[in-house]
N, CA, C and O atoms as a GROMACS GRO file, in nm:
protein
  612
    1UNK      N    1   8.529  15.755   4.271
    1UNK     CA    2   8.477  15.740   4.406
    1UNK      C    3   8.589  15.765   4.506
    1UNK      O    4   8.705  15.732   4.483
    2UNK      N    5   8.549  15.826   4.621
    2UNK     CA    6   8.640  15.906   4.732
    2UNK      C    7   8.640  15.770   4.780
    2UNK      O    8   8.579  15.679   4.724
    3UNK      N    9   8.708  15.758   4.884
    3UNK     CA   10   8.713  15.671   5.005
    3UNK      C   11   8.714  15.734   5.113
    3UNK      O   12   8.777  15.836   5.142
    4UNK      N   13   8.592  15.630   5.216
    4UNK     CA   14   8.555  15.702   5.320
    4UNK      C   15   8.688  15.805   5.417
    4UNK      O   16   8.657  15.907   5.477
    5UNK      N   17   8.804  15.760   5.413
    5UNK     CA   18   8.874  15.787   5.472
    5UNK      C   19   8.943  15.964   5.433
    5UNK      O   20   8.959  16.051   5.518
    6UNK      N   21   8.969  15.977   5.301
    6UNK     CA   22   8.991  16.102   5.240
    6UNK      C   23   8.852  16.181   5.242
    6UNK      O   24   8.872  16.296   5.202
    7UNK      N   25   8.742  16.164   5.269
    7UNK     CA   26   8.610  16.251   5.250
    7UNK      C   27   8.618  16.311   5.419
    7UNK      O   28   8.608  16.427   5.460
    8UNK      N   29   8.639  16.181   5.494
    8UNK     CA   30   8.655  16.218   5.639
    8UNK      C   31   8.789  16.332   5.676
    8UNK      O   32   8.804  16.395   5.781
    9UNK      N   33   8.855  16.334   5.584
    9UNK     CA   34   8.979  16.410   5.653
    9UNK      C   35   8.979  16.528   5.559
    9UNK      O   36   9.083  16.592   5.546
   10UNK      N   37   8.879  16.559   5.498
   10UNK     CA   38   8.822  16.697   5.440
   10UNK      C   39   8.724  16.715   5.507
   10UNK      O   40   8.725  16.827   5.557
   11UNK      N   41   8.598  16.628   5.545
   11UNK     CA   42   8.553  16.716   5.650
   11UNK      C   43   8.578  16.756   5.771
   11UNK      O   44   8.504  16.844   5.816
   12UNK      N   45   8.665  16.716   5.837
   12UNK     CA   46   8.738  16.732   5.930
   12UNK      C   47   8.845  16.894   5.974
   12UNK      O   48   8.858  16.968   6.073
   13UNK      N   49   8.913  16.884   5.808
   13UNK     CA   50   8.968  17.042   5.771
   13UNK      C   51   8.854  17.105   5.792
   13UNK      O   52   8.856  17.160   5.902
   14UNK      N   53   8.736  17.123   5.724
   14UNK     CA   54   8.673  17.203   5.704
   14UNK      C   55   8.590  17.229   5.852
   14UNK      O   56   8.543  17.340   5.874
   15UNK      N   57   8.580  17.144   5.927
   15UNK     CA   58   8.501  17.140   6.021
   15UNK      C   59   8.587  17.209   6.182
   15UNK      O   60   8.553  17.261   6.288
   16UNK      N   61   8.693  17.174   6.123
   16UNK     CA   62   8.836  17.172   6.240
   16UNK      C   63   8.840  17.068   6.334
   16UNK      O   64   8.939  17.071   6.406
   17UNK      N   65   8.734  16.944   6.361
   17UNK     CA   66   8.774  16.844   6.412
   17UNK      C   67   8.656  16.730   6.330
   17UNK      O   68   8.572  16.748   6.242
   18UNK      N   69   8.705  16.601   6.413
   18UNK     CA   70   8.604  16.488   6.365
   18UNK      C   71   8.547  16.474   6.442
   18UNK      O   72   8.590  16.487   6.557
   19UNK      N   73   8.382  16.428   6.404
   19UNK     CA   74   8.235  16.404   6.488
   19UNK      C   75   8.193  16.324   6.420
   19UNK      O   76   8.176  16.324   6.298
   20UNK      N   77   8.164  16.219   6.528
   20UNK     CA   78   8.019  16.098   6.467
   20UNK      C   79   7.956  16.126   6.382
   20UNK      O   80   7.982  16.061   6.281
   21UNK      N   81   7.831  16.243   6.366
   21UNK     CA   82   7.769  16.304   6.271
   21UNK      C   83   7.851  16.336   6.140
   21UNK      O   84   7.811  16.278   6.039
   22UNK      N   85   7.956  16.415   6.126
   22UNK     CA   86   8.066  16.422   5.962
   22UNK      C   87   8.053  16.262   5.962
   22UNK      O   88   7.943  16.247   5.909
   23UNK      N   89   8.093  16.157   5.986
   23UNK     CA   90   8.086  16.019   5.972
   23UNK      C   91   7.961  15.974   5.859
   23UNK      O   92   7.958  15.912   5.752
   24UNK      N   93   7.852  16.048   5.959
   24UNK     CA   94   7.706  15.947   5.914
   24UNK      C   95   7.696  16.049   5.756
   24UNK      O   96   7.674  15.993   5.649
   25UNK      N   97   7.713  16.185   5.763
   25UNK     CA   98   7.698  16.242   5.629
   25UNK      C   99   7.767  16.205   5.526
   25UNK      O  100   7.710  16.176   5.420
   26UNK      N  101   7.917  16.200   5.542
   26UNK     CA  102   8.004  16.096   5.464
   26UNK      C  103   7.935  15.968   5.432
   26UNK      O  104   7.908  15.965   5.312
   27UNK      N  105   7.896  15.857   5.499
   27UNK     CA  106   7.833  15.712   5.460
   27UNK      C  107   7.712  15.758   5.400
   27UNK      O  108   7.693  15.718   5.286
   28UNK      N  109   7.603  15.851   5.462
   28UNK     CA  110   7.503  15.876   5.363
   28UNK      C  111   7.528  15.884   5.222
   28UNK      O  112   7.490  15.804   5.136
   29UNK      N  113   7.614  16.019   5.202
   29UNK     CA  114   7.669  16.032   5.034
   29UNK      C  115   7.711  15.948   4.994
   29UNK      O  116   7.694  15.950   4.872
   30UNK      N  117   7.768  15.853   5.030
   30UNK     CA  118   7.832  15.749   4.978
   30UNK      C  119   7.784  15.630   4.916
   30UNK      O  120   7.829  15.552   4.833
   31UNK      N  121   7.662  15.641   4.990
   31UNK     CA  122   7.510  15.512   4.974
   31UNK      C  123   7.424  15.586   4.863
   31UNK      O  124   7.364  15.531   4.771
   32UNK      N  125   7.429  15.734   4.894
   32UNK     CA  126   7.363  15.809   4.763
   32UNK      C  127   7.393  15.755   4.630
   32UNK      O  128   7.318  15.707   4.545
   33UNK      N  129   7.580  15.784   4.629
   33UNK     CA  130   7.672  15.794   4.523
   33UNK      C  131   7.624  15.653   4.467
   33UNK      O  132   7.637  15.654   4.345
   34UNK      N  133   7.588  15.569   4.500
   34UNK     CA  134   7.585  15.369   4.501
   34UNK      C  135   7.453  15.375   4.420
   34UNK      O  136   7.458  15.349   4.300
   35UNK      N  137   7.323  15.410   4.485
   35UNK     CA  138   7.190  15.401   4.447
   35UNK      C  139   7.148  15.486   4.337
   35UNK      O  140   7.050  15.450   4.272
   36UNK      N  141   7.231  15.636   4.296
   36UNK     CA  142   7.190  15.696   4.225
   36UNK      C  143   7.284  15.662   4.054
   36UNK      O  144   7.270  15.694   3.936
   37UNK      N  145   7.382  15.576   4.139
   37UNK     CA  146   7.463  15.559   4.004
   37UNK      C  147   7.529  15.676   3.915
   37UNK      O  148   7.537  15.692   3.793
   38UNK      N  149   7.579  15.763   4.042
   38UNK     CA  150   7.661  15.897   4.027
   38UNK      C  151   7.837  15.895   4.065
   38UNK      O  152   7.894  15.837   4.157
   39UNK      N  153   7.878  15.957   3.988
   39UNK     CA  154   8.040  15.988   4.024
   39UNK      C  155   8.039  16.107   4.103
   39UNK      O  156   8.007  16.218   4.058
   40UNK      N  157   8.091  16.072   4.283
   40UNK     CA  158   8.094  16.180   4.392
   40UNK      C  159   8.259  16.209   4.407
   40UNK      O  160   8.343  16.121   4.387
   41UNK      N  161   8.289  16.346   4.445
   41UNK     CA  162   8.219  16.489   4.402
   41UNK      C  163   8.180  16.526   4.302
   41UNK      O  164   8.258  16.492   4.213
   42UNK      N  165   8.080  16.591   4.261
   42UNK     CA  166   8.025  16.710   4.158
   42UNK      C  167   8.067  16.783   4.151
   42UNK      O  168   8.109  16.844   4.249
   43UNK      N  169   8.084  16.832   3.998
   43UNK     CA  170   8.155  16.964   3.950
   43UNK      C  171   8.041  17.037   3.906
   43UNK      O  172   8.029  17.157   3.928
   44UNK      N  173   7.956  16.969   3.847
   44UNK     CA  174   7.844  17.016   3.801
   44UNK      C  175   7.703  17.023   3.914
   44UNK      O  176   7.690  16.987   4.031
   45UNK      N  177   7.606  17.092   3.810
   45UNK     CA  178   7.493  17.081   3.931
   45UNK      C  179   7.363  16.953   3.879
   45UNK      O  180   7.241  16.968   3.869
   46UNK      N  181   7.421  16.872   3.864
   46UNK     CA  182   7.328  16.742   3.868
   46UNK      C  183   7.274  16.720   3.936
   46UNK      O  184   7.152  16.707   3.928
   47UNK      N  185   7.365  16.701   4.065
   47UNK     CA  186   7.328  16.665   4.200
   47UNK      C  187   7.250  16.783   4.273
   47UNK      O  188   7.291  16.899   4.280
   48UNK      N  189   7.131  16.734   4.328
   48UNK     CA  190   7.089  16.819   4.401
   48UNK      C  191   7.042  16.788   4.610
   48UNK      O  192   6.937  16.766   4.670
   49UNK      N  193   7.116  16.796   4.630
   49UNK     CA  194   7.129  16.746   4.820
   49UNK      C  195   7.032  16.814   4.921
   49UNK      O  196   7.087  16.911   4.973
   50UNK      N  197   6.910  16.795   4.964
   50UNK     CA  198   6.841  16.871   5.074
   50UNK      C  199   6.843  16.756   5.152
   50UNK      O  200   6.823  16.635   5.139
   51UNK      N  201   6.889  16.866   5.274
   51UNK     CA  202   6.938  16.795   5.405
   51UNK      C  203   6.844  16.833   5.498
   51UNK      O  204   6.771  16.929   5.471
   52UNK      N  205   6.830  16.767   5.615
   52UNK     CA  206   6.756  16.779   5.725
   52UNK      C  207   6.835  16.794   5.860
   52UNK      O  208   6.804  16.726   5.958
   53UNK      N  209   6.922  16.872   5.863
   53UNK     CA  210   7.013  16.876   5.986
   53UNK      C  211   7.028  17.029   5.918
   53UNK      O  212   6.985  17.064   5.808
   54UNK      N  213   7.090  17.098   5.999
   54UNK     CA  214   7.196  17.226   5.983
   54UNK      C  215   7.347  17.140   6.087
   54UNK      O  216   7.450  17.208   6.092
   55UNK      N  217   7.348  17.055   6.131
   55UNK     CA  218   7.465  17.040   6.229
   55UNK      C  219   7.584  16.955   6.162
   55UNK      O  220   7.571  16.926   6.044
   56UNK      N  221   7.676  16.921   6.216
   56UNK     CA  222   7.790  16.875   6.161
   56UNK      C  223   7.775  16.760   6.064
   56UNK      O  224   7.874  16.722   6.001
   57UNK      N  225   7.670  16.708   6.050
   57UNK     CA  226   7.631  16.576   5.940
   57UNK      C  227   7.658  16.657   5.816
   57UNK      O  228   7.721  16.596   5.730
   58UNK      N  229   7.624  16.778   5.790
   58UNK     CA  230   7.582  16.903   5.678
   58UNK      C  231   7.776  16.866   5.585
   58UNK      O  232   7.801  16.815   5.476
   59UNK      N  233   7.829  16.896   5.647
   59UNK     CA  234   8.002  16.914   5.654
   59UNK      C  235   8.040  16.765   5.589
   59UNK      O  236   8.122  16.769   5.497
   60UNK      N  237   7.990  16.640   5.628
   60UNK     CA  238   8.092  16.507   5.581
   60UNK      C  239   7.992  16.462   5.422
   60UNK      O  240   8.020  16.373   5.342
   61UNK      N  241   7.860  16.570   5.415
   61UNK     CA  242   7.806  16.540   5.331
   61UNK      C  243   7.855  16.681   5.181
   61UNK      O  244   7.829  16.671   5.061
   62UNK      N  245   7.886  16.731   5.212
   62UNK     CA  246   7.924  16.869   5.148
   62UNK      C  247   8.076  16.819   5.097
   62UNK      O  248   8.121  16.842   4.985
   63UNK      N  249   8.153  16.741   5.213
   63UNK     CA  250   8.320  16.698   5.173
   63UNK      C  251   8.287  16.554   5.047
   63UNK      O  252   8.364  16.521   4.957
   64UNK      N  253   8.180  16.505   5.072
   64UNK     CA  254   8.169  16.362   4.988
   64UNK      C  255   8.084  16.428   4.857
   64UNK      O  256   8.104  16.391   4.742
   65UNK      N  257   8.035  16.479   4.876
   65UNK     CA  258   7.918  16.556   4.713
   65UNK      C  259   7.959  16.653   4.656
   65UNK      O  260   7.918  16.684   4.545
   66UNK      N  261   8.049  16.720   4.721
   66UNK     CA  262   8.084  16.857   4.655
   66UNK      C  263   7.968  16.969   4.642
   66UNK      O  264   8.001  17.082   4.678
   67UNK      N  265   7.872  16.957   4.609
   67UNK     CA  266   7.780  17.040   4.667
   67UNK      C  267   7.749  17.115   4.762
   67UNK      O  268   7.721  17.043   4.858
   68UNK      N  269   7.736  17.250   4.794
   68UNK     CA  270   7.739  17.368   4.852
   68UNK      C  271   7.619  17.477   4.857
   68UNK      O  272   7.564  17.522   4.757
   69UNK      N  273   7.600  17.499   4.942
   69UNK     CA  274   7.448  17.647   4.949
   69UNK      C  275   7.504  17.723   4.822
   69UNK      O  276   7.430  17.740   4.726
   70UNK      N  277   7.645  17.773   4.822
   70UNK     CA  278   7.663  17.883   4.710
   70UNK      C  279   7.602  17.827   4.586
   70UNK      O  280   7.500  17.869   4.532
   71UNK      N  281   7.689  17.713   4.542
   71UNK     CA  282   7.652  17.672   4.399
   71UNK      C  283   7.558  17.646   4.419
   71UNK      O  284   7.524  17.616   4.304
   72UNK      N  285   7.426  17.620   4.509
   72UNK     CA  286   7.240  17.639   4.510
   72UNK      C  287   7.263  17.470   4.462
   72UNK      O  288   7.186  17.441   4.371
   73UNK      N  289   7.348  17.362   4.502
   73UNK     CA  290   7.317  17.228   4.507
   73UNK      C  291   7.318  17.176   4.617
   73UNK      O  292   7.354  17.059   4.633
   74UNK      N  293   7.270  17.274   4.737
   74UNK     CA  294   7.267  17.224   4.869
   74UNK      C  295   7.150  17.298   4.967
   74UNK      O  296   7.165  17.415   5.002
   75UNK      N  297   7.068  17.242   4.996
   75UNK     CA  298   6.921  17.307   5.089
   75UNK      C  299   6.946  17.250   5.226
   75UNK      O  300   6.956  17.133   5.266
   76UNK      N  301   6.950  17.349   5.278
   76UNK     CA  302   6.954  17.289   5.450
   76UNK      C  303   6.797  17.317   5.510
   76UNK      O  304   6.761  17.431   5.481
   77UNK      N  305   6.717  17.256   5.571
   77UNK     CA  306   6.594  17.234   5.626
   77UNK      C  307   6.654  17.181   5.742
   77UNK      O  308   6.726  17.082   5.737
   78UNK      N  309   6.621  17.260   5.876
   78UNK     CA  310   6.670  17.222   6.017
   78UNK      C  311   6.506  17.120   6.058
   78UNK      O  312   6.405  17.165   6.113
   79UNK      N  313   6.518  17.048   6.032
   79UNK     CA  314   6.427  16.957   6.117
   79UNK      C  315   6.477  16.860   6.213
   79UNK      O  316   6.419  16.762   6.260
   80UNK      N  317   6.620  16.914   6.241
   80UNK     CA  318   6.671  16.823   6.355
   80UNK      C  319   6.686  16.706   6.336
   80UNK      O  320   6.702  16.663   6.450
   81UNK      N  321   6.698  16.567   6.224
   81UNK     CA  322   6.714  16.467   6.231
   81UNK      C  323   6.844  16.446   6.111
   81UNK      O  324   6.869  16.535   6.028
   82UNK      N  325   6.917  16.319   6.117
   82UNK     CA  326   7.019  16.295   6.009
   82UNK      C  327   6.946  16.254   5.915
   82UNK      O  328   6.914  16.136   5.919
   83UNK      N  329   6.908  16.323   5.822
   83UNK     CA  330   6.848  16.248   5.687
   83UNK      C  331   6.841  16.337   5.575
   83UNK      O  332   6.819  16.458   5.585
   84UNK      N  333   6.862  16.269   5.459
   84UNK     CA  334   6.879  16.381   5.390
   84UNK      C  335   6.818  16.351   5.228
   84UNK      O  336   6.830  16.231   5.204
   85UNK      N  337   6.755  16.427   5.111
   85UNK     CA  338   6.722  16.357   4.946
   85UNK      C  339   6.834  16.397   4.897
   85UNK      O  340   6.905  16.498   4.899
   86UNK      N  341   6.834  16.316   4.862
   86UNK     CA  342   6.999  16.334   4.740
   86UNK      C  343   6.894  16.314   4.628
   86UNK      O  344   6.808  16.226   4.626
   87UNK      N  345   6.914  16.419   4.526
   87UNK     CA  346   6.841  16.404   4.381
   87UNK      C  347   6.898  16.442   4.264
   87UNK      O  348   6.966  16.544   4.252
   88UNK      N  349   6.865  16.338   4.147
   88UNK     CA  350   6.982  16.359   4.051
   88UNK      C  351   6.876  16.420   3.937
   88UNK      O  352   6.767  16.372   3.907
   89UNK      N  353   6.947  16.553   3.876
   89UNK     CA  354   6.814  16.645   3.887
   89UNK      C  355   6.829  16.622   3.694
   89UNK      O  356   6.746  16.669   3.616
   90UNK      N  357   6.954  16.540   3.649
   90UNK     CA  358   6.857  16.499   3.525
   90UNK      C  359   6.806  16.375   3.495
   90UNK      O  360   6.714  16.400   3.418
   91UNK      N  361   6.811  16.276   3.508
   91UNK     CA  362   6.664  16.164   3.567
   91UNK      C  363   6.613  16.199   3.647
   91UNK      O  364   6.510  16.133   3.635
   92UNK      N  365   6.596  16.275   3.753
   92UNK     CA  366   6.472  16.305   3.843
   92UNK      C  367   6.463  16.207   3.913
   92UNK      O  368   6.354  16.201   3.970
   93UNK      N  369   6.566  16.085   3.946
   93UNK     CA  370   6.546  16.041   4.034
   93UNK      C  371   6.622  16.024   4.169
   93UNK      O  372   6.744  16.032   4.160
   94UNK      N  373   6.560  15.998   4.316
   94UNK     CA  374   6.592  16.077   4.408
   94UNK      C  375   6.586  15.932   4.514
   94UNK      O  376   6.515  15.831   4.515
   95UNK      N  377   6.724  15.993   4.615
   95UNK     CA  378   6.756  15.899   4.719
   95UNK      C  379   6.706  15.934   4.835
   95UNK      O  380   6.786  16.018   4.878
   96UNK      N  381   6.584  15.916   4.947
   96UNK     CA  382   6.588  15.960   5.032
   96UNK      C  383   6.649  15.870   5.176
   96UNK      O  384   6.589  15.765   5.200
   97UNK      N  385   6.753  15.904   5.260
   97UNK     CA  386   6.818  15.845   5.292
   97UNK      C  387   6.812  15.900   5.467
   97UNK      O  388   6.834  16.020   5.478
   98UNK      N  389   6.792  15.848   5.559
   98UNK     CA  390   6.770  15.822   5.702
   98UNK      C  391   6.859  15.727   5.813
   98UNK      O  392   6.862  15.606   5.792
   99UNK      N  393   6.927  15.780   5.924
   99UNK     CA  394   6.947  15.708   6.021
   99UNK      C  395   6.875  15.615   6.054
   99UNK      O  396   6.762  15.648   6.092
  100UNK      N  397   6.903  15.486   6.052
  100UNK     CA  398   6.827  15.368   6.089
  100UNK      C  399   6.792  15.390   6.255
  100UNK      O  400   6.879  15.414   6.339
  101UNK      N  401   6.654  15.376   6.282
  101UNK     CA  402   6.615  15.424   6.414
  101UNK      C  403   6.658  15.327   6.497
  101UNK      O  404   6.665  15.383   6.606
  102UNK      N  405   6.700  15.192   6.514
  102UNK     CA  406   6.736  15.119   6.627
  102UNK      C  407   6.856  15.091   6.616
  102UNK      O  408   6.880  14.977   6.657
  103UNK      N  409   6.973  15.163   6.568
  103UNK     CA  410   7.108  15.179   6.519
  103UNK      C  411   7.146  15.150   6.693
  103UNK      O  412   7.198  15.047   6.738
  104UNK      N  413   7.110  15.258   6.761
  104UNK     CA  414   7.209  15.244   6.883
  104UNK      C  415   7.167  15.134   6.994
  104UNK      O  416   7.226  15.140   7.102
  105UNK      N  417   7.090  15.057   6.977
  105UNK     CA  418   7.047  14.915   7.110
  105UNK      C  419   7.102  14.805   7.057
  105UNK      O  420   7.090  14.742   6.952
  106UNK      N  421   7.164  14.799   7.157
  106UNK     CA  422   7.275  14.633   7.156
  106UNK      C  423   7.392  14.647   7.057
  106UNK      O  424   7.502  14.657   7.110
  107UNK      N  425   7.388  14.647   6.986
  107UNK     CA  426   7.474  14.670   6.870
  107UNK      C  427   7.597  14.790   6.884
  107UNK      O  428   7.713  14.765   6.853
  108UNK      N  429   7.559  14.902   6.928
  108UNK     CA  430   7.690  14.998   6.963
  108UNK      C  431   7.740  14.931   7.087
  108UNK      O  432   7.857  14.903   7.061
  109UNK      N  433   7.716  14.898   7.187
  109UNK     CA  434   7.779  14.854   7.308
  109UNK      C  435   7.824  14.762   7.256
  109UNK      O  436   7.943  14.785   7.279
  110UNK      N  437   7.823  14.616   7.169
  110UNK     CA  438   7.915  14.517   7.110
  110UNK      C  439   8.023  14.629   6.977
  110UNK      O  440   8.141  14.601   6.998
  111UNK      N  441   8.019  14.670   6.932
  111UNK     CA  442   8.130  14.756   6.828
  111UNK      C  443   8.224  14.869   6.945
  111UNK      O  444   8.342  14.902   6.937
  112UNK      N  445   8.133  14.903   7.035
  112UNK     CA  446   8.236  15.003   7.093
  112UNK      C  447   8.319  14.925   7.161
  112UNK      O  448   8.427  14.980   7.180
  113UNK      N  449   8.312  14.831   7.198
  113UNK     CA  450   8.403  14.741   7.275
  113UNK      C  451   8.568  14.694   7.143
  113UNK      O  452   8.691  14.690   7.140
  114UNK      N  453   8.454  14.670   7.066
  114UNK     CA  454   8.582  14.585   6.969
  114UNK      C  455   8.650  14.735   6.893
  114UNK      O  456   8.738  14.721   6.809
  115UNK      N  457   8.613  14.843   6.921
  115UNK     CA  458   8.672  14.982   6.852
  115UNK      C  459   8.785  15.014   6.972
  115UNK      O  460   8.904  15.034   6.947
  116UNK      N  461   8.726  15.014   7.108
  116UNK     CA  462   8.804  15.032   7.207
  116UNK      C  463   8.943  14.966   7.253
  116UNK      O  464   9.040  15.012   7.313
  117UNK      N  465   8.907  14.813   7.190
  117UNK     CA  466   9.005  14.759   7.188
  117UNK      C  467   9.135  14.767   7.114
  117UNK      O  468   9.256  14.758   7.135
  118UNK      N  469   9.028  14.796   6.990
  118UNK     CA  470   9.146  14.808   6.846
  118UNK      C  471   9.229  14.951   6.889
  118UNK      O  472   9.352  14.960   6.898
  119UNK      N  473   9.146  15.042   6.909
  119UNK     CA  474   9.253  15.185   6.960
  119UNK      C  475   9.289  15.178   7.070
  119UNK      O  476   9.375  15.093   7.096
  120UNK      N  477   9.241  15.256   7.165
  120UNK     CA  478   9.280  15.230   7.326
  120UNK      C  479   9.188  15.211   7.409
  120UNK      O  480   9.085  15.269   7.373
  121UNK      N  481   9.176  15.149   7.518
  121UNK     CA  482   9.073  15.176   7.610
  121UNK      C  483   9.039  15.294   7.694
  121UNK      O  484   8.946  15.310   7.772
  122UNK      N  485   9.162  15.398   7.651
  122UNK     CA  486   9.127  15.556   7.714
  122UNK      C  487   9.118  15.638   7.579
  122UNK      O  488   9.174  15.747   7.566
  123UNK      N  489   9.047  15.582   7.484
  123UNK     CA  490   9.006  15.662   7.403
  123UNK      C  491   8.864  15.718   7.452
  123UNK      O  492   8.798  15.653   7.533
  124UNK      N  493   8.829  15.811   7.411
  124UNK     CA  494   8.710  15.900   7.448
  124UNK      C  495   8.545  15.884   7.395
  124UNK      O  496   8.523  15.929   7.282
  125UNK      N  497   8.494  15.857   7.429
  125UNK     CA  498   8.366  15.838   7.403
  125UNK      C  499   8.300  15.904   7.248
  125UNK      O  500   8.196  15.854   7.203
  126UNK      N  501   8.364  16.006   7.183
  126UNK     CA  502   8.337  16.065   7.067
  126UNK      C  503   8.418  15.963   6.944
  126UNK      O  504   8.377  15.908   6.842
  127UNK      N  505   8.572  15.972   7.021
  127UNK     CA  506   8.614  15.868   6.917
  127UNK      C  507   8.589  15.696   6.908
  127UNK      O  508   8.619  15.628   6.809
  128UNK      N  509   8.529  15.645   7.031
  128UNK     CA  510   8.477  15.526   7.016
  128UNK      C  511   8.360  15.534   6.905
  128UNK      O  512   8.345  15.438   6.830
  129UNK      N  513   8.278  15.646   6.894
  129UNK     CA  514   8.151  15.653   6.824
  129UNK      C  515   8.189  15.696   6.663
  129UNK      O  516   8.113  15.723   6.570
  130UNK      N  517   8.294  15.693   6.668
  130UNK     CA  518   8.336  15.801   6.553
  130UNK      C  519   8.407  15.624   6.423
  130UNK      O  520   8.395  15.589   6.306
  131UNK      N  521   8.464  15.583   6.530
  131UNK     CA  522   8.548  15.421   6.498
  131UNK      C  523   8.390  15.347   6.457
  131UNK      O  524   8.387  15.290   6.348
  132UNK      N  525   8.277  15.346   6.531
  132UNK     CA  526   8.137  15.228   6.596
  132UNK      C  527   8.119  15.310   6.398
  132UNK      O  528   8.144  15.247   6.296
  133UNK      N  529   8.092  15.390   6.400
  133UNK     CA  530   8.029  15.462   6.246
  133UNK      C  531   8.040  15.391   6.162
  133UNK      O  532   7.946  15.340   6.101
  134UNK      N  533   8.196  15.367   6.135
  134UNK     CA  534   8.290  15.338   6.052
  134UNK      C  535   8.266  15.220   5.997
  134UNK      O  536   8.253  15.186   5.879
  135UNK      N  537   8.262  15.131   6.150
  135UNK     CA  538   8.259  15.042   6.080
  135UNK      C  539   8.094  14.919   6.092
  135UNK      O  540   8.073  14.800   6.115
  136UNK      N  541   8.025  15.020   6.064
  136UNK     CA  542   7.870  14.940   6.091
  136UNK      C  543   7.901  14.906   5.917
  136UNK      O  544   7.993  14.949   5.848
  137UNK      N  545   7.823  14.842   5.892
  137UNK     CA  546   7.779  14.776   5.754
  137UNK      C  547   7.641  14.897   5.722
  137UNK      O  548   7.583  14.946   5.818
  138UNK      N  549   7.602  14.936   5.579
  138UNK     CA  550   7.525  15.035   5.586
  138UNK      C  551   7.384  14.975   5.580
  138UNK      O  552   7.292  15.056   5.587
  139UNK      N  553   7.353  14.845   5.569
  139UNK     CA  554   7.207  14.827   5.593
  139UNK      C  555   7.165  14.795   5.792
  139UNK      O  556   7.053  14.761   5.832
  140UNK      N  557   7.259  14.812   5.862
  140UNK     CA  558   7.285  14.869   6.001
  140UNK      C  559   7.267  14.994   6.029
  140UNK      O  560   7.239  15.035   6.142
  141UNK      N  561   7.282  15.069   5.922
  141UNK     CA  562   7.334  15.242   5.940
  141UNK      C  563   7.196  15.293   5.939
  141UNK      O  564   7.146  15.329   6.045
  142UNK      N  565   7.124  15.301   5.814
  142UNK     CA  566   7.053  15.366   5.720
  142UNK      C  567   6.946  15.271   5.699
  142UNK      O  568   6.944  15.149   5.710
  143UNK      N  569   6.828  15.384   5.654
  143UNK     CA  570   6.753  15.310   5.587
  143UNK      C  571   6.742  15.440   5.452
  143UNK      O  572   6.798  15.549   5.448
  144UNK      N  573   6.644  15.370   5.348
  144UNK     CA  574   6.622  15.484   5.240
  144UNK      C  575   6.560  15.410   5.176
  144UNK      O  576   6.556  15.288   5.191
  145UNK      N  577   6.471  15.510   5.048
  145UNK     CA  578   6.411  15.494   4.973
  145UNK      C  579   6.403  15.524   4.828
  145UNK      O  580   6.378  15.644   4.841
  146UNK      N  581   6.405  15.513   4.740
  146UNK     CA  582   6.423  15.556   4.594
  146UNK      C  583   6.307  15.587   4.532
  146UNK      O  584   6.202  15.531   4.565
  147UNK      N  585   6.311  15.679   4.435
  147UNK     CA  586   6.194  15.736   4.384
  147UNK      C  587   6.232  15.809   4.254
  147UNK      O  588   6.344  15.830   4.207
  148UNK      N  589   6.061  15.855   4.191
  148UNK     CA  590   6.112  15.980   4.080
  148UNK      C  591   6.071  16.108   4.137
  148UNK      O  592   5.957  16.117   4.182
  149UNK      N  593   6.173  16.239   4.143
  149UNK     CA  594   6.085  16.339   4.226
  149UNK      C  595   6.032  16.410   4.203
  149UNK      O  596   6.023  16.511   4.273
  150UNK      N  597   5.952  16.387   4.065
  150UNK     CA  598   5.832  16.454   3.985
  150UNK      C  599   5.754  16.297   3.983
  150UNK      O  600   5.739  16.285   3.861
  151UNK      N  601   5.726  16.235   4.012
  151UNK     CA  602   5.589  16.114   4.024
  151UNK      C  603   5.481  16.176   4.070
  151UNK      O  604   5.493  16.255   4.163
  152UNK      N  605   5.344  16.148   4.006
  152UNK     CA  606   5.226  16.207   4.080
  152UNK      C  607   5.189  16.092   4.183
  152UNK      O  608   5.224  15.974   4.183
  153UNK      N  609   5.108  16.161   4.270
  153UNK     CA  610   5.106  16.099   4.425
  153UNK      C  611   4.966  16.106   4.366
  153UNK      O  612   4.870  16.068   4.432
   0.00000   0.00000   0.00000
């Protein structure tokens, strides 16, 4: 297992800077890596990742899974939201994993304060949000669901 901190400073290379979003894709994989009872990065194609963003979330989740469009263990679906199935394609069973919708009321305005403090108070509004990520607890973060992704409905 990576630590959040080395996954962040590969997506970061790869990205050429750090964004809130590389953050939430990083903690997603990471909650994947937990629920699916997988060793992150993949060398192999076990893992199979369809994402729901094309935007910088795509990048902290690609640095934490190893998974990639080339090696065909990575589907991007632009539906505009952070969420993404992580599926482990020999049990067939699958993480579907989501930004918790009331993440930002009350709760970021108490963390950005205590982030602001800890760095500077002329730190910038990206890196206050980037610190607020970090350090939410992930049943704050996320919500998700577990499944088999061959079950009949």
């Amino acid at each position: 297992m990576q630590s959040l901190q080395m996954i962040l400073h590969e997506s970061a290379m790869r990205h050429k800077h750090l964004c809130p979003r590389q953050v939430l894709g990083a903690r997603m994989s990471l909650l994947a890596e937990e629920v699916l009872g997988l060793e992150l990065p993949r060398n192999d194609k076990r893992l199979l990742v369809i994402t729901e963003t094309d935007g910088c979330a795509v990048d902290g989740i690609i640095a934490a899974t190893g998974c990639h469009v080339g090696g065909r263990t990575l589907r991007i679906l632009d539906f505009g939201k952070v969420a993404a199935v992580f599926a482990d394609t020999r049990t067939e069973e699958t993480a579907s994993l989501y930004r918790y919708p009331k993440l930002w009321v009350g709760l970021e305005r108490r963390l950005f304060v205590k982030c602001a403090r800890r760095k500077s108070l002329t730190a910038g509004s990206s890196d206050r949000r980037k610190c607020f990520l970090q350090e939410l607890r992930r049943r704050q973060l996320f919500s998700y669901f577990c499944g088999n992704a061959f079950a009949s409905r």
